[in-house]
N, CA, C and O atoms as a GROMACS GRO file, in nm:
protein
  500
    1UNK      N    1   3.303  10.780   1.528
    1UNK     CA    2   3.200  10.818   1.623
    1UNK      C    3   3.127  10.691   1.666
    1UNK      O    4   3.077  10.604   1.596
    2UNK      N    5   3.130  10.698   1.752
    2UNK     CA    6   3.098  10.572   1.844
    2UNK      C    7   2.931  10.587   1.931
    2UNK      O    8   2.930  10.647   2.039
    3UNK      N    9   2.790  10.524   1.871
    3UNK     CA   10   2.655  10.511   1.957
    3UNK      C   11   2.600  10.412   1.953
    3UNK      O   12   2.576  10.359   1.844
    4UNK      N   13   2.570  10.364   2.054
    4UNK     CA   14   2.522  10.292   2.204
    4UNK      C   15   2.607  10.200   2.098
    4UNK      O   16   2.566  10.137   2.000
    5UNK      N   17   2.761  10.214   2.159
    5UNK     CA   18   2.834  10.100   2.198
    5UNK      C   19   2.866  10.036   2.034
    5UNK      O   20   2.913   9.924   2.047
    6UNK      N   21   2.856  10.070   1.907
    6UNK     CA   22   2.902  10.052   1.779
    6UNK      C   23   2.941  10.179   1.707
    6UNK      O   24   2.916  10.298   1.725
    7UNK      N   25   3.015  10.106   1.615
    7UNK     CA   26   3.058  10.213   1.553
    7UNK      C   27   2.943  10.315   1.426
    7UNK      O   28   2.855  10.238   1.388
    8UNK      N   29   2.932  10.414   1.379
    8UNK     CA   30   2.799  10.518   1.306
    8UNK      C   31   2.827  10.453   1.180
    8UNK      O   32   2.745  10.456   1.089
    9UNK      N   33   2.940  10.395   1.169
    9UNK     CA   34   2.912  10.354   1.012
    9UNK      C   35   2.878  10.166   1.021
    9UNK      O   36   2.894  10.110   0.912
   10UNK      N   37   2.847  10.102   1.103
   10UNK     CA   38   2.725  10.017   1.137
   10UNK      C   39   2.616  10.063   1.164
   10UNK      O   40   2.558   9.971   1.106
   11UNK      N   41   2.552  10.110   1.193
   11UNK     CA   42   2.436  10.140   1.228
   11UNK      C   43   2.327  10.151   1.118
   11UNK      O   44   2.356  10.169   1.000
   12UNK      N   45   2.198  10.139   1.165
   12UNK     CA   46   2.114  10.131   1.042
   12UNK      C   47   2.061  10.267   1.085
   12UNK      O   48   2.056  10.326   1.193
   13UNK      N   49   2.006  10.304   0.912
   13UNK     CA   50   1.909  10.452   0.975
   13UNK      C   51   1.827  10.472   1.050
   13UNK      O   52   1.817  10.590   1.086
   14UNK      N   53   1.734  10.376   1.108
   14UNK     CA   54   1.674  10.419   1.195
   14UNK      C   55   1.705  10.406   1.351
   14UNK      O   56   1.622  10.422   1.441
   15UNK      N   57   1.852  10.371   1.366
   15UNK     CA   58   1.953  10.347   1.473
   15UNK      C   59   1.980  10.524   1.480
   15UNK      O   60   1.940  10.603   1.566
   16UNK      N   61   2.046  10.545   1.377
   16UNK     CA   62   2.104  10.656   1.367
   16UNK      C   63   2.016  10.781   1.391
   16UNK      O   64   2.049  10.884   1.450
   17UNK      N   65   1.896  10.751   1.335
   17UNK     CA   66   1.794  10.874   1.383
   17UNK      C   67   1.772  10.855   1.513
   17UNK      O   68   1.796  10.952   1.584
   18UNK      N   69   1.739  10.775   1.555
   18UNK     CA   70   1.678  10.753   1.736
   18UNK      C   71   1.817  10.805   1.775
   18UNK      O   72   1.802  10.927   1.784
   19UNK      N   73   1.928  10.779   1.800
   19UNK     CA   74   2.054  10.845   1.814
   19UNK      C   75   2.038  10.943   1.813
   19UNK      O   76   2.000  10.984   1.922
   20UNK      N   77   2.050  11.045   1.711
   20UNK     CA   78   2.009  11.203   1.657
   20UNK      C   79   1.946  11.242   1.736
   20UNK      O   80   1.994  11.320   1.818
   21UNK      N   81   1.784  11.194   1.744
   21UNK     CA   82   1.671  11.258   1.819
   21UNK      C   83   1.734  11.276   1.990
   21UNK      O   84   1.752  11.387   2.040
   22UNK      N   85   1.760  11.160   2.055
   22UNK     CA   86   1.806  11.152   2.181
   22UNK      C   87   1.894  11.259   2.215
   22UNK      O   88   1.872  11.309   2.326
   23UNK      N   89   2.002  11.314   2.139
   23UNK     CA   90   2.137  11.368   2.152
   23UNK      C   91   2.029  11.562   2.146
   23UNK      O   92   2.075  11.666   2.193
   24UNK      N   93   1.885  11.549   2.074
   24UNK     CA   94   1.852  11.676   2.038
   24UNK      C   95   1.790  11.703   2.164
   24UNK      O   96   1.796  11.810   2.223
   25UNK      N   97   1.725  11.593   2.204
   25UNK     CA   98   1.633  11.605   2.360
   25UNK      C   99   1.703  11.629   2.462
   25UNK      O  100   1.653  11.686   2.559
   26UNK      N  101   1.820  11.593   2.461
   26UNK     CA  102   1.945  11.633   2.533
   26UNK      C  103   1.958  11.774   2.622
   26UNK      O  104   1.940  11.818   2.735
   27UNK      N  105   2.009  11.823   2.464
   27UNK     CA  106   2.040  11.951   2.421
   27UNK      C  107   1.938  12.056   2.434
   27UNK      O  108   1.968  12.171   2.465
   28UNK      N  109   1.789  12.005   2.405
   28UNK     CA  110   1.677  12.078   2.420
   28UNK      C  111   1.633  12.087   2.593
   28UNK      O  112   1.575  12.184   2.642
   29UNK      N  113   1.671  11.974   2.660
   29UNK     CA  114   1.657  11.937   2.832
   29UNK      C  115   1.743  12.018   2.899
   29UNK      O  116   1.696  12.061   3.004
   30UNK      N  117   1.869  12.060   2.871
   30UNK     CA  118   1.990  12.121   2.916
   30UNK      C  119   1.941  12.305   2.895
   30UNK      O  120   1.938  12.399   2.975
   31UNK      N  121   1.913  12.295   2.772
   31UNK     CA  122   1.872  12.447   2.742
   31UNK      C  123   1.772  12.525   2.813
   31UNK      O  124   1.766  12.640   2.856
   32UNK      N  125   1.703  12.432   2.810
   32UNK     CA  126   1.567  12.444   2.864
   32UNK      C  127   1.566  12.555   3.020
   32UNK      O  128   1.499  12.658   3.035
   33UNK      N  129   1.631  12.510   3.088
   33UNK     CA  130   1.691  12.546   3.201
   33UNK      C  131   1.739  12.736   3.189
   33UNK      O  132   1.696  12.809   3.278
   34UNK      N  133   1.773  12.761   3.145
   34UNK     CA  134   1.808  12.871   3.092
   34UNK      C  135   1.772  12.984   2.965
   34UNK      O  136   1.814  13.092   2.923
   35UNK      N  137   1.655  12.876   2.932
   35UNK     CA  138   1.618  12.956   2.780
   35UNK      C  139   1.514  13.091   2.885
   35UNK      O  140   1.577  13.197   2.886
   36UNK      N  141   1.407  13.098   2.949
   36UNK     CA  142   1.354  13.201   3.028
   36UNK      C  143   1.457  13.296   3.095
   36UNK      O  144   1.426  13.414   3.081
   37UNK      N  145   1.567  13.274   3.161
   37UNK     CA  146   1.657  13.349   3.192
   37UNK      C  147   1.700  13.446   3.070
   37UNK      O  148   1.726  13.564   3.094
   38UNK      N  149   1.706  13.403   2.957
   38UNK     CA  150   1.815  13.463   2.868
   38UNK      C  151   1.672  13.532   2.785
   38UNK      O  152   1.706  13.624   2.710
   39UNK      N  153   1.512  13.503   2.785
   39UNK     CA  154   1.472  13.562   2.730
   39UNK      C  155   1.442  13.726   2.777
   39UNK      O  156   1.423  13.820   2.700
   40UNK      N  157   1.442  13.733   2.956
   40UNK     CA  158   1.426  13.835   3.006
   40UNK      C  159   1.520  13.944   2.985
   40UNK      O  160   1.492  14.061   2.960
   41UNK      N  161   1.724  13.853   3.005
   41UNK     CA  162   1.755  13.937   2.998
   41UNK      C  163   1.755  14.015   2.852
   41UNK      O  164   1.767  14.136   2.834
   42UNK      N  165   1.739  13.913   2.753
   42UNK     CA  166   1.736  14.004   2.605
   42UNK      C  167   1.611  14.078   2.617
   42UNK      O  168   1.614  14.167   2.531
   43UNK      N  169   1.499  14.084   2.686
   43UNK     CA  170   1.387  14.191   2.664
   43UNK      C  171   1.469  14.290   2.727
   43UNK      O  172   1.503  14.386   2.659
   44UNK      N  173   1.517  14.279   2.883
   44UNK     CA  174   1.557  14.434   3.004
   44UNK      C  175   1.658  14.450   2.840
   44UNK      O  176   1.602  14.518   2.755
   45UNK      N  177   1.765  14.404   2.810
   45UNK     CA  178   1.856  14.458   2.694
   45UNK      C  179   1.792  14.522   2.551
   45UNK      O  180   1.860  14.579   2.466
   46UNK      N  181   1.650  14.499   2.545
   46UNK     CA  182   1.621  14.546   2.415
   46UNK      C  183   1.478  14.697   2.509
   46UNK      O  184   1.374  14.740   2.458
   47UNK      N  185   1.527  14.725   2.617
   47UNK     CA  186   1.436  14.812   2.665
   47UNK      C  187   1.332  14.797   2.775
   47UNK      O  188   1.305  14.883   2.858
   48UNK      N  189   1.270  14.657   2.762
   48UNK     CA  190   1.114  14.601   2.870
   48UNK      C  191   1.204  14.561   3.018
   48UNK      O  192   1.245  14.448   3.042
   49UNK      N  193   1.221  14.673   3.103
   49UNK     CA  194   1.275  14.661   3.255
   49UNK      C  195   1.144  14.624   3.311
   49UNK      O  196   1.147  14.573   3.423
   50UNK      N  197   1.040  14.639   3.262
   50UNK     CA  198   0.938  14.573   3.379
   50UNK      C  199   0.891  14.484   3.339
   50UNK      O  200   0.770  14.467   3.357
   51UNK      N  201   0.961  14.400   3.276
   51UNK     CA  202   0.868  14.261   3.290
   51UNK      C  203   0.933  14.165   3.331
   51UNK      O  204   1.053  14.190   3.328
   52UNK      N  205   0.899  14.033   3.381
   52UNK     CA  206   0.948  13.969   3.501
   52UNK      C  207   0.868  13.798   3.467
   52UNK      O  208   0.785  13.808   3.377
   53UNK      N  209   0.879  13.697   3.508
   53UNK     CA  210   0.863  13.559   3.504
   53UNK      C  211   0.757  13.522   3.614
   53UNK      O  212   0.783  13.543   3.732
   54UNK      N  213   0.652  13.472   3.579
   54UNK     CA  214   0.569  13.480   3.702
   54UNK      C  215   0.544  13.313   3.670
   54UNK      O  216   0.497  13.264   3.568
   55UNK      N  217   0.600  13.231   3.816
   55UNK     CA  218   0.624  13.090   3.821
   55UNK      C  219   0.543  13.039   3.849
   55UNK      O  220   0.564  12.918   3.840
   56UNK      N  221   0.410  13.073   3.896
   56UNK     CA  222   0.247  12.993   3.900
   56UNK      C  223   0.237  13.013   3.817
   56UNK      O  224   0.308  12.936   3.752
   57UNK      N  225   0.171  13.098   3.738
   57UNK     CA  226   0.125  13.070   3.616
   57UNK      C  227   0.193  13.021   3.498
   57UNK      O  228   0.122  12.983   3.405
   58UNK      N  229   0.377  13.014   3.481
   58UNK     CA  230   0.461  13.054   3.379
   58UNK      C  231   0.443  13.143   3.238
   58UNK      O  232   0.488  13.096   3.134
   59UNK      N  233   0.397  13.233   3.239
   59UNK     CA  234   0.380  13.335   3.198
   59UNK      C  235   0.481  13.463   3.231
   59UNK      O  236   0.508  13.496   3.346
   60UNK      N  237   0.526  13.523   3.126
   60UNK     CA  238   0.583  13.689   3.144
   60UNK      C  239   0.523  13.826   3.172
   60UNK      O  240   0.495  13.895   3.074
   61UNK      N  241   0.503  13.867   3.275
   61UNK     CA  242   0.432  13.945   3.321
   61UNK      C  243   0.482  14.062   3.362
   61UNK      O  244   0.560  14.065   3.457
   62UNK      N  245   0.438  14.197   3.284
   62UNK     CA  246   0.450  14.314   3.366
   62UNK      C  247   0.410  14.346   3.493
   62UNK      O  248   0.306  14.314   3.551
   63UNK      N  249   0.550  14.451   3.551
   63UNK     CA  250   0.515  14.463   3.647
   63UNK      C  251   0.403  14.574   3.682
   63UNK      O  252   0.422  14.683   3.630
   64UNK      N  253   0.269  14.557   3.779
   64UNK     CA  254   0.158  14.652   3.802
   64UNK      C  255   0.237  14.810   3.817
   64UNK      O  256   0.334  14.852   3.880
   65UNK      N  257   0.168  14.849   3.752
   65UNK     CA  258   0.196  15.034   3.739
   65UNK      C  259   0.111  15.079   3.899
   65UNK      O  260  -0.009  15.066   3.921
   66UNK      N  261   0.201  15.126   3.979
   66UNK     CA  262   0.148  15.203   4.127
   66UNK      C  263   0.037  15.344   4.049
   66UNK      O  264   0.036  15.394   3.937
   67UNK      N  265  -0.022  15.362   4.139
   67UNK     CA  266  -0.149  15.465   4.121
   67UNK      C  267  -0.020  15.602   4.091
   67UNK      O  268   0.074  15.616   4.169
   68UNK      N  269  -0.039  15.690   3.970
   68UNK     CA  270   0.025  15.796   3.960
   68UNK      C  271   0.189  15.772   3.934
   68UNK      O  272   0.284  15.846   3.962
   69UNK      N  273   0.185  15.648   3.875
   69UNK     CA  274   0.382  15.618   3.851
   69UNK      C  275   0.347  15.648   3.678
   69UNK      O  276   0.254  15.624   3.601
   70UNK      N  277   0.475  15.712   3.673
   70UNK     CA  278   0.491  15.727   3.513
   70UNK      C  279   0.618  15.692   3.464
   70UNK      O  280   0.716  15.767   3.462
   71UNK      N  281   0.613  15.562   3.421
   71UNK     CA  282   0.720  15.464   3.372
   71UNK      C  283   0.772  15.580   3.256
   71UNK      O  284   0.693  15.653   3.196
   72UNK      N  285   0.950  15.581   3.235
   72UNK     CA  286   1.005  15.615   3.118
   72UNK      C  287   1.099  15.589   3.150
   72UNK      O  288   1.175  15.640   3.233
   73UNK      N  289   1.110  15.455   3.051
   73UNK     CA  290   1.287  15.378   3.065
   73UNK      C  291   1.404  15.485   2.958
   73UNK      O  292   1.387  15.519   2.841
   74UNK      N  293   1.486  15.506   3.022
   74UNK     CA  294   1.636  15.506   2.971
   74UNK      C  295   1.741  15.418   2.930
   74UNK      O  296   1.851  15.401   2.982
   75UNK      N  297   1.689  15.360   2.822
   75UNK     CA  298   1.784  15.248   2.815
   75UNK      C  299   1.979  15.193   2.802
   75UNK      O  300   2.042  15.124   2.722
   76UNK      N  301   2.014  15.267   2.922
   76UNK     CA  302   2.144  15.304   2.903
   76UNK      C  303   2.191  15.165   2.909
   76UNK      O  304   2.312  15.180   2.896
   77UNK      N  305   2.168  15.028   2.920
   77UNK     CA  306   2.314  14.879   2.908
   77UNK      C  307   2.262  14.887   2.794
   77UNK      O  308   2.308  14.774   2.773
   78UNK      N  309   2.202  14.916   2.682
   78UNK     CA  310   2.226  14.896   2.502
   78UNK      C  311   2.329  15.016   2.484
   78UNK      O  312   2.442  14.981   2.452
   79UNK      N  313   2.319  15.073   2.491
   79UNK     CA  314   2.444  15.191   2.424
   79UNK      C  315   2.600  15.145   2.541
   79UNK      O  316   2.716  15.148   2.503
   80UNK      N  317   2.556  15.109   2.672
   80UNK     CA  318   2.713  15.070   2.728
   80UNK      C  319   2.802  14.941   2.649
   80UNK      O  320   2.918  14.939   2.608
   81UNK      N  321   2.699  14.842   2.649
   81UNK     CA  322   2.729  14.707   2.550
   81UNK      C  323   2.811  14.763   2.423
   81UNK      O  324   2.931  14.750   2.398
   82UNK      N  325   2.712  14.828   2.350
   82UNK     CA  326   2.755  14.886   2.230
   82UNK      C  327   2.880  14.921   2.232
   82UNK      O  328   2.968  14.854   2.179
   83UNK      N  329   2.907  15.061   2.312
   83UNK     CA  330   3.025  15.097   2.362
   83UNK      C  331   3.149  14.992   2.375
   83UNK      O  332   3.244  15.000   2.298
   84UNK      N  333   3.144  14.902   2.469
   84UNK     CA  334   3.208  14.787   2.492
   84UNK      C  335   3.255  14.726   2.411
   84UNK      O  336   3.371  14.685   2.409
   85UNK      N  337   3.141  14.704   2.301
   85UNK     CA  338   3.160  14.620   2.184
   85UNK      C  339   3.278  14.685   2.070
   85UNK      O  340   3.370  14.638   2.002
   86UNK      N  341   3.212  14.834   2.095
   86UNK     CA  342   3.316  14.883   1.964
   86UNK      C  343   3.423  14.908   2.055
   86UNK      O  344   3.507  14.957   1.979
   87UNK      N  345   3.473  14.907   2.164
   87UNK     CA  346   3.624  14.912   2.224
   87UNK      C  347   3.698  14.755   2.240
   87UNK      O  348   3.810  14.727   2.282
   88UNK      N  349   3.617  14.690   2.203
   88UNK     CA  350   3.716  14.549   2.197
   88UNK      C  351   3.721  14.540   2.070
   88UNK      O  352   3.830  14.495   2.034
   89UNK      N  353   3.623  14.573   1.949
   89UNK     CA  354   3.681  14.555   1.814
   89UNK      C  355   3.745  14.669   1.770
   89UNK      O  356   3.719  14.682   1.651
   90UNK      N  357   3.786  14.720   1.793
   90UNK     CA  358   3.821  14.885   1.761
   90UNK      C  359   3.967  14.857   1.664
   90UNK      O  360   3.999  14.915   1.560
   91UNK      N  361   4.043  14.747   1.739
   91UNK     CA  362   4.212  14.700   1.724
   91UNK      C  363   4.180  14.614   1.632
   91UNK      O  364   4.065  14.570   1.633
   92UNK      N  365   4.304  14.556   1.500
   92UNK     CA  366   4.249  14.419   1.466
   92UNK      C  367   4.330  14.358   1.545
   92UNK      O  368   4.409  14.422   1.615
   93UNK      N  369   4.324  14.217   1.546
   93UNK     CA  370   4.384  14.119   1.638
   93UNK      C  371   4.580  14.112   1.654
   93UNK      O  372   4.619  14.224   1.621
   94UNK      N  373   4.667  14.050   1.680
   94UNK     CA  374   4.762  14.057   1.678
   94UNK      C  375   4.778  13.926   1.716
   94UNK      O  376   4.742  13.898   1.830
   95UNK      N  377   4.829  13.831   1.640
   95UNK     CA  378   4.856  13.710   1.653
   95UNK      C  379   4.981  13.695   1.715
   95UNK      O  380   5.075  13.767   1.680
   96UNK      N  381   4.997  13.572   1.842
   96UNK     CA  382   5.067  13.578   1.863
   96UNK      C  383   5.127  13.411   1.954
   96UNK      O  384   5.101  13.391   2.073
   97UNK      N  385   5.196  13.325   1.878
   97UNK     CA  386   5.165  13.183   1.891
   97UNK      C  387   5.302  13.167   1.970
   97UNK      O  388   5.412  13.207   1.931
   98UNK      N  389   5.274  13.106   2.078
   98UNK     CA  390   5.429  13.103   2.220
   98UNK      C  391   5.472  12.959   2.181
   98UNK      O  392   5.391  12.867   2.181
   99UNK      N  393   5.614  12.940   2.145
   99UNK     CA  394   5.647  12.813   2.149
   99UNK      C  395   5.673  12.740   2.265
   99UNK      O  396   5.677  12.794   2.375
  100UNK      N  397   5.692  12.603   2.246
  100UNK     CA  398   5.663  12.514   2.339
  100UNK      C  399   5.790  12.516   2.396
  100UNK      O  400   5.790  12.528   2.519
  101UNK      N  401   5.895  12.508   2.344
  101UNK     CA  402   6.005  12.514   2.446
  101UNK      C  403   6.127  12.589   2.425
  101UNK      O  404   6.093  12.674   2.343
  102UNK      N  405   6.254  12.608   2.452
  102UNK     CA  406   6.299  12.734   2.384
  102UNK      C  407   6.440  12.723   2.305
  102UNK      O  408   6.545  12.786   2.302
  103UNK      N  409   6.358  12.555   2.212
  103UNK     CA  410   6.459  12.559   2.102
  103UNK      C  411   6.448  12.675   2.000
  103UNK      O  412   6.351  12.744   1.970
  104UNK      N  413   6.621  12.677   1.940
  104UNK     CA  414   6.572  12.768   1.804
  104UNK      C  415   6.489  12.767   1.707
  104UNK      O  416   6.423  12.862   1.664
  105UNK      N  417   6.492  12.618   1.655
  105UNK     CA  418   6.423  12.597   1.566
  105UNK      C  419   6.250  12.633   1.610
  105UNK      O  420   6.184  12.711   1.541
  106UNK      N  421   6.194  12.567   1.728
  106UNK     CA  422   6.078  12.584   1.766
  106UNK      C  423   6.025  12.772   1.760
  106UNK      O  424   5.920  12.821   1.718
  107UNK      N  425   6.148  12.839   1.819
  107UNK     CA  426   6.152  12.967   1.831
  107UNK      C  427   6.063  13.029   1.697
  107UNK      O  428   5.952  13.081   1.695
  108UNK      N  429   6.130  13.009   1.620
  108UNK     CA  430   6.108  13.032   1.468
  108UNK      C  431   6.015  13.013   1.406
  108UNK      O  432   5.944  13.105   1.365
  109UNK      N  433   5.994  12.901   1.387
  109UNK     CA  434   5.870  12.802   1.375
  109UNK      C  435   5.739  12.906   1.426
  109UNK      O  436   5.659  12.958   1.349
  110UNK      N  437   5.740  12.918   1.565
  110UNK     CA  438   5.609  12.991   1.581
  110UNK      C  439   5.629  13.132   1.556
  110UNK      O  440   5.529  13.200   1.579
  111UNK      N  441   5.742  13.200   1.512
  111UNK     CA  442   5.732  13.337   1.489
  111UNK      C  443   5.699  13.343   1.326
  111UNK      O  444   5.673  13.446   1.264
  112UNK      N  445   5.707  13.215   1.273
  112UNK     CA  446   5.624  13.232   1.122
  112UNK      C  447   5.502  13.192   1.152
  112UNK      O  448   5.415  13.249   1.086
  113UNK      N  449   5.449  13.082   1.262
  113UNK     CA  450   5.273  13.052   1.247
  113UNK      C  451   5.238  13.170   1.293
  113UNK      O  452   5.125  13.188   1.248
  114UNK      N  453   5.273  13.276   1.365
  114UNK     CA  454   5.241  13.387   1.398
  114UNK      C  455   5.212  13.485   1.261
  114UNK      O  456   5.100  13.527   1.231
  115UNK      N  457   5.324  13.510   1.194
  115UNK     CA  458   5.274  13.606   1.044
  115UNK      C  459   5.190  13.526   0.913
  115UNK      O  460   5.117  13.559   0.819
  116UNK      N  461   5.254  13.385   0.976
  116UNK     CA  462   5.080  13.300   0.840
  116UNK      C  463   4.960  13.388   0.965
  116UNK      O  464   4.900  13.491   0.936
  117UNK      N  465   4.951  13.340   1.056
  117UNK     CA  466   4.788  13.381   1.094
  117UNK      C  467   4.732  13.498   1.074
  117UNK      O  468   4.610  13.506   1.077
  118UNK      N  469   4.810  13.610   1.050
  118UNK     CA  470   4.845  13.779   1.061
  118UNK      C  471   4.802  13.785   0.891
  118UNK      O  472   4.717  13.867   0.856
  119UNK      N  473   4.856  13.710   0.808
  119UNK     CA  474   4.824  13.727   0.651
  119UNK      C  475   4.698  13.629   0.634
  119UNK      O  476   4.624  13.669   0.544
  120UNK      N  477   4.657  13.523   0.691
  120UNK     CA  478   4.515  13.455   0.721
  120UNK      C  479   4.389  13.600   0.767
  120UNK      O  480   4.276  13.630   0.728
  121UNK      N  481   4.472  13.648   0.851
  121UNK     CA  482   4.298  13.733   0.852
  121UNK      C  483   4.302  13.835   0.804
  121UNK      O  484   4.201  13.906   0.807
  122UNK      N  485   4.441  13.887   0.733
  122UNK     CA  486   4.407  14.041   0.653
  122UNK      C  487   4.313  13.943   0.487
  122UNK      O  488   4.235  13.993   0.406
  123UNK      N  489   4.350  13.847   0.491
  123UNK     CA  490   4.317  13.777   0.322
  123UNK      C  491   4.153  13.734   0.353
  123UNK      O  492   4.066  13.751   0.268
  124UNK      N  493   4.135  13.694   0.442
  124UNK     CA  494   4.002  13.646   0.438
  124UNK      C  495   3.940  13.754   0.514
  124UNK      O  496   3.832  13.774   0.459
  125UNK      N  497   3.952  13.832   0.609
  125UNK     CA  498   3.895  13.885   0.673
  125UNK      C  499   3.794  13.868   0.747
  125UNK      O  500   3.749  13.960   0.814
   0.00000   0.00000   0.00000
């Protein structure tokens, strides 16, 4: 692993931390961008359809109740997800590894990495 331009096993520790930190500010700068997006949609997904991102103030804000509205959410994308979820795990997997070209030997070769992977996840699960 190679930072600013030497190799990590030169480096002194406090090379290596300023390194670290930089690579976290990064990661925290990049996220950043998307962490409000993903908190709304996990609220609309855990039930709160009216609340919303209000960009003057940055604050999460419900939306105003009209004179005589009587909010009662149905939260039907948690039970569709759900649904979803248990129809893609429903099967266990079926391994299945394509060789590269269509020698015999190769042939073979991946029709055993195919039953190691098949006895890999009944053993570990």
């Amino acid at each position: 692993m190679h930072a600013n331009g030497k190799d990590w096993k030169n480096l002194e520790s406090p090379e290596k931390i300023a390194y670290a930190n930089s690579l976290f500010e990064d990661a925290k700068q990049s996220r950043q961008i998307r962490d409000m997006e993903w908190y709304l949609n996990y609220s609309f997904l855990n039930g709160n359809h009216y609340v919303y991102y209000n960009t003057v103030n940055n604050t999460i804000e419900r939306v105003p109740r009209r004179k005589g509205e009587v909010r009662i959410v149905v939260n039907k994308v948690k039970s569709m997800i759900r649904a979803v979820t248990n129809y893609a795990t429903r099967f266990q997997p079926k391994w299945e590894i394509l060789p590269s070209d269509l020698d015999e030997k190769t042939i073979k070769n991946a029709h055993r990495s195919s039953k190691f992977m098949d006895y890999l996840h009944r053993t570990l699960h």
